[in-house]
C-alpha positions, 0 to 999 in steps of 0.5 A: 653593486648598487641596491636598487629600491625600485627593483626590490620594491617591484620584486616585493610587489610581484611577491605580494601579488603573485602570494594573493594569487595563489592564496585565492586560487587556494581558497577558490579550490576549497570553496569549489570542492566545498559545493561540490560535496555539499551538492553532492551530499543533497543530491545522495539525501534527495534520492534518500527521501525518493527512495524513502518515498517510494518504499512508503507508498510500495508499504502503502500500496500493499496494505491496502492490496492486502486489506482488499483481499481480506475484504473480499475473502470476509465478503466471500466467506458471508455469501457461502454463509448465507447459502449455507443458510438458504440452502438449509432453509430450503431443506426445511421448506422441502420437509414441510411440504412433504409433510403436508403433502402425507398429510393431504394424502392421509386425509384423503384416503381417510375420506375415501375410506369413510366414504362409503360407511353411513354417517351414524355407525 
């Protein structure tokens, strides 16, 4: 049997080339599953920051409820303050005007009674 070069050379071609095939397959498999991790890993940090995002504005959002609340509850608590305060002032005027108002009548009965009496006894 005989070598034959131009066998063995295709031969070694057909290696060479069927070896840089697989090689690139190779390497395009890597590569692929190389992106789909890292889309993969963007897509898990994205919903990360959305989630993050929405819990701050949730945190936000309540505090600030929490925040009117307690406005309007200072706000409630000052107007029952104030009319506490009106209230006891009304008191007082009440009070006053009873008193003048005895008064009044004190001094009219006063000048019925010394009505009727001479001016120099």
């Amino acid at each position: 049997m005989k070598f034959d070069l131009g066998f063995a050379g295709f031969a070694l071609s057909l290696i060479v080339a069927a070896s840089g095939w697989f090689f690139r397959w190779s390497d395009k498999q890597k590569f692929e599953k190389q992106q789909s991790n890292l889309e993969r890993q963007q897509a898990i940090q994205q919903a990360a920051a959305a989630t993050e995002k929405r819990v701050n504005e949730e945190r936000d959002f309540n505090h600030l409820r929490n925040n009117q609340i307690q406005i309007s509850s200072g706000i409630a608590s000052g107007f029952k303050d104030i009319e506490h305060q009106l209230d006891n002032i009304h008191q007082e005027q009440i009070h006053k005007l009873n008193d003048i108002y005895q008064e009044q009548i004190e001094m009219k009965a006063y000048l019925i009674r010394n009505q009727n009496t001479p001016r120099g006894e």
